[in-house]
C-alpha positions as CSV (number, residue, x, y, z in Angstrom):
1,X,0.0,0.0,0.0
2,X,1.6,3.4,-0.8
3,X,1.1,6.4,1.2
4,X,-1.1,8.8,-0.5
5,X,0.6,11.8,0.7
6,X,3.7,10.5,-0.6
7,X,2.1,9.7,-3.7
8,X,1.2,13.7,-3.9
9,X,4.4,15.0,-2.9
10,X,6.0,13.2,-6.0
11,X,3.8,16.1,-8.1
12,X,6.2,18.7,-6.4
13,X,9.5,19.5,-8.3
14,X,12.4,21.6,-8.1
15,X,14.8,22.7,-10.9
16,X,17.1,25.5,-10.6
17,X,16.1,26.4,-14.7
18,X,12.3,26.7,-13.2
19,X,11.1,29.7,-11.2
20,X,14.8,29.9,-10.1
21,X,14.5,26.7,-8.2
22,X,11.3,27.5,-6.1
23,X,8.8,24.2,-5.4
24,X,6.5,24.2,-8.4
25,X,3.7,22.2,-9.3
26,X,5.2,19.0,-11.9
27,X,7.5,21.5,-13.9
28,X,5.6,23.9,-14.6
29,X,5.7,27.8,-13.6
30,X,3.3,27.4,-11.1
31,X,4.7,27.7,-7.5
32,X,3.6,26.2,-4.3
33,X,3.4,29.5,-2.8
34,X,1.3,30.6,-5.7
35,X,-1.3,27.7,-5.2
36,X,-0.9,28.1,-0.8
37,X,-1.1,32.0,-1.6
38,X,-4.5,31.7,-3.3
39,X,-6.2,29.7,-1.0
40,X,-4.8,31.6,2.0
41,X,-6.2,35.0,0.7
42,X,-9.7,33.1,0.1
43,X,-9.7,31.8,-3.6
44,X,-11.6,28.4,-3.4
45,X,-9.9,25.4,-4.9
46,X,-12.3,25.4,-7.7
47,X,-11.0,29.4,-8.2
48,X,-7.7,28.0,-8.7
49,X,-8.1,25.1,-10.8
50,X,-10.3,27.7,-13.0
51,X,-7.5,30.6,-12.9
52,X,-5.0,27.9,-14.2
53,X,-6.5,24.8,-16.1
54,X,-4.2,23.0,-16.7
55,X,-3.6,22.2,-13.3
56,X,-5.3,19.2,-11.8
57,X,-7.4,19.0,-8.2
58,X,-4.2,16.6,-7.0
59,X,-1.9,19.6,-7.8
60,X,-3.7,21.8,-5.3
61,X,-3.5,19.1,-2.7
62,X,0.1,18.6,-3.1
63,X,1.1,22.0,-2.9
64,X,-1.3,22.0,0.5
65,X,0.6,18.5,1.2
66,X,4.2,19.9,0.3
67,X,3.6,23.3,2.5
68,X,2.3,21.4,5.5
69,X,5.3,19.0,5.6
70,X,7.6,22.1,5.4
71,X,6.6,23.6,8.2
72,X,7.1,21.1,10.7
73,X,10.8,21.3,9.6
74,X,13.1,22.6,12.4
75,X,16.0,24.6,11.8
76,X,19.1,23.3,14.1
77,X,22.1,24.9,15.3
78,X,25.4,24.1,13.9
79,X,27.8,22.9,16.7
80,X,31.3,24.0,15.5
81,X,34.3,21.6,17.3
C-alpha cells in the first residue's frame, strides 16, 4: 500500500532552470506559494483550478501537502568543534 501523501508530494519539483528553483507544481511555472497564496487569501480550490486549467485538483493538494510537511521542519544549530 503506498502512502497517498507520498504519492502527492511526488507532483512537487524543483529545478534550478524553473522559477529559479522554487517548489512548483510537476515543472511547470506554477509555484507552491502561488497555489498556498490563493487559497490563503480566500480563492476556493475550484478558483484555482479555473485561474489555471491546466492544473489538476491533485496539484492543489500537493502543494497544500508539500507546505504542510515544510513547516514542521526545524531549523538546528550548527555545533562547530
Amino acid at each position: 500500500m503506498t502512502d497517498p501523501t507520498a504519492e502527492l508530494l511526488r507532483r512537487i519539483t524543483r529545478d534550478p532552470h524553473v522559477m529559479g528553483g522554487r517548489p512548483c507544481i510537476r515543472g511547470m511555472r506554477v509555484t507552491v506559494g502561488t497555489v498556498v497564496g490563493l487559497l490563503a487569501s480566500g480563492r476556493t480550490e475550484d478558483a484555482v483550478l479555473a485561474a489555471y486549467p491546466y492544473l489538476e485538483r491533485d496539484d492543489v493538494r500537493a502543494a497544500l501537502a508539500y507546505a504542510a510537511w515544510r513547516s514542521e521542519e526545524m531549523d538546528l544549530p550548527l555545533v562547530r568543534p
